[in-house]
N, C-alpha and C positions, 0 to 999 in steps of 0.2 A: 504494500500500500504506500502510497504518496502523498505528499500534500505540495501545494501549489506556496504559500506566505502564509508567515504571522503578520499581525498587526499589532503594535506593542501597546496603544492607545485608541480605540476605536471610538467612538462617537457617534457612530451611524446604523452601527448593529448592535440595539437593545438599548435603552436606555441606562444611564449614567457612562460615564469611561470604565472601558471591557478590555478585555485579550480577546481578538478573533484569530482563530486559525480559519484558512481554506483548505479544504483536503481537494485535492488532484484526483479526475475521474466523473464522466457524466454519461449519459447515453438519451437523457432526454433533450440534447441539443434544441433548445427554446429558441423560436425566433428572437433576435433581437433579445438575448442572453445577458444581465449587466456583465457577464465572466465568462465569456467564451472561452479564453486561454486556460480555464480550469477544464475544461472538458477529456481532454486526452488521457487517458489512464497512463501513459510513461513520460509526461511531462516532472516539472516540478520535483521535489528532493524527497529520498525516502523519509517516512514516517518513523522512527525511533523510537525507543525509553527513554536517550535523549534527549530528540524532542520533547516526549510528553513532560521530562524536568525540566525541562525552557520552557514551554508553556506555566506548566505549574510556578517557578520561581516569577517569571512575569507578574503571576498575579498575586504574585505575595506583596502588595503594595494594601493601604491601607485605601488607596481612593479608586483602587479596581473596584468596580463594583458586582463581576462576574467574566464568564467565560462564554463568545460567543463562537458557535460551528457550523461554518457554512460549508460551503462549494462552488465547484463540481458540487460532489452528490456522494455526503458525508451516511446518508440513508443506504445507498448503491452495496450489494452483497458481496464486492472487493473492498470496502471500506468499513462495513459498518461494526466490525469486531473491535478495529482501531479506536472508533469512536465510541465504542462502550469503555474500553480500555482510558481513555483522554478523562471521558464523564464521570465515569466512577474514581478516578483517583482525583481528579478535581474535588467530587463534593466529598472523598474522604479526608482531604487536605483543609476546604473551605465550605463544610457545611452550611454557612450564611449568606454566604453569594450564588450569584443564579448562574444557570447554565440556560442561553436562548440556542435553538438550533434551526435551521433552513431546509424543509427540503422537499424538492418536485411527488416525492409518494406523500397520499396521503396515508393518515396517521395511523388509519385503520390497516394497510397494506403493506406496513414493515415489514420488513421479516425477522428481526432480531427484537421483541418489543421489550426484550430488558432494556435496553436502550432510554428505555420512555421511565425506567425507575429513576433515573438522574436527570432529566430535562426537568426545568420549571414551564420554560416556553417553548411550541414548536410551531414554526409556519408553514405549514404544508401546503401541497398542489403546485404544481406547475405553472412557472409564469407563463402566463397568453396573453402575449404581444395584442390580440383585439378587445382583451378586459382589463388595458394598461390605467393605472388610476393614481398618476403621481401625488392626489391627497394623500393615498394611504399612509400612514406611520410607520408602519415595521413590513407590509405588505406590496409588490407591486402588481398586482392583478385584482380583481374582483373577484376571483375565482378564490381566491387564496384564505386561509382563516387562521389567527394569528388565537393558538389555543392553550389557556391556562391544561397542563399536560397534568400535574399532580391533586388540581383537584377535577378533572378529568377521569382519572384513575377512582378515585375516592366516590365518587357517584356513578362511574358505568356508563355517561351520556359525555359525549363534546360539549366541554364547557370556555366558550371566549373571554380568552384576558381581556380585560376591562381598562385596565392601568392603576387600579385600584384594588389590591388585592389582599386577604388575610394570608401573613407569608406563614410557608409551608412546614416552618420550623419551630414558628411558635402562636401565640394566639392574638398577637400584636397586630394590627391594621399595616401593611406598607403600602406607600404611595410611591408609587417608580418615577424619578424626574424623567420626563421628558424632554 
């Protein structure tokens, strides 16, 4: 498995300042893709334990506010063991910080849904370049649904983050700056 970049301060994937990694790998080549260059599964640099202690050390900052995993196509069944591997030692590292993730399958169609034990957010579906909707916040398509993942799990029904949400770890209100 591969990844395409880190990002050591991100701003634009999830709310507050995040770590995003890209993992390398897509097959649903979206029209008008914002990452096309992630597409090719032997692009970009192998994925590591290394790596994932680069990632992890990144976000040992106090004003990280979480870890974000995009793409390619971090969901994709060449990657997604990596990404359970990333997410869980993230939240065993940083149980209070979130983990948002990206990805073309919906939520229901994973194939690894341990996966979904460490996500707080996941924006799934594919972007469709004809349901382009650059209001959206965290979404670019209409199609798309940007879904609170762990209380998701907790009820059995797709439940959408709000931006206001009871966090997951305790019984406190958190508001996600926007």
């Amino acid at each position: 498995m591969r990844y395409n970049k880190i990002r050591k301060m991100d701003i634009a994937d999830g709310p507050g300042v995040r770590v995003s990694i890209f993992f390398q790998g897509c097959t649903f080549n979206c029209k008008n893709c914002f990452n096309p260059n992630t597409h090719d599964f032997n692009g970009g640099e192998e994925f590591t334990d290394e790596v994932i202690e680069e990632v992890l050390n990144l976000c040992d900052k106090e004003f990280i506010k979480g870890l974000s995993i995009l793409g390619g196509e971090p969901m994709h069944p060449f990657n997604i063991k990596g990404t359970i591997k990333l997410a869980k030692a993230f939240k065993e590292r940083f149980p209070n910080k979130t983990i948002w993730s990206w990805t073309g399958f919906l939520m229901e169609n994973i194939i690894d849904k341990e996966v979904l034990n460490y996500l707080d957010v996941l924006v799934d579906g594919q972007f469709v370049d004809e349901l382009r909707n650059p209001s959206l916040k965290w979404a670019g398509s209409d199609n798309q649904r940007v879904i609170n993942v762990q209380e998701t799990l907790r009820r059995g029904e797709v439940v959408l983050y709000t931006g206001e949400e009871k966090s997951v770890y305790n019984d406190e209100k958190v508001a996600y700056a926007h």
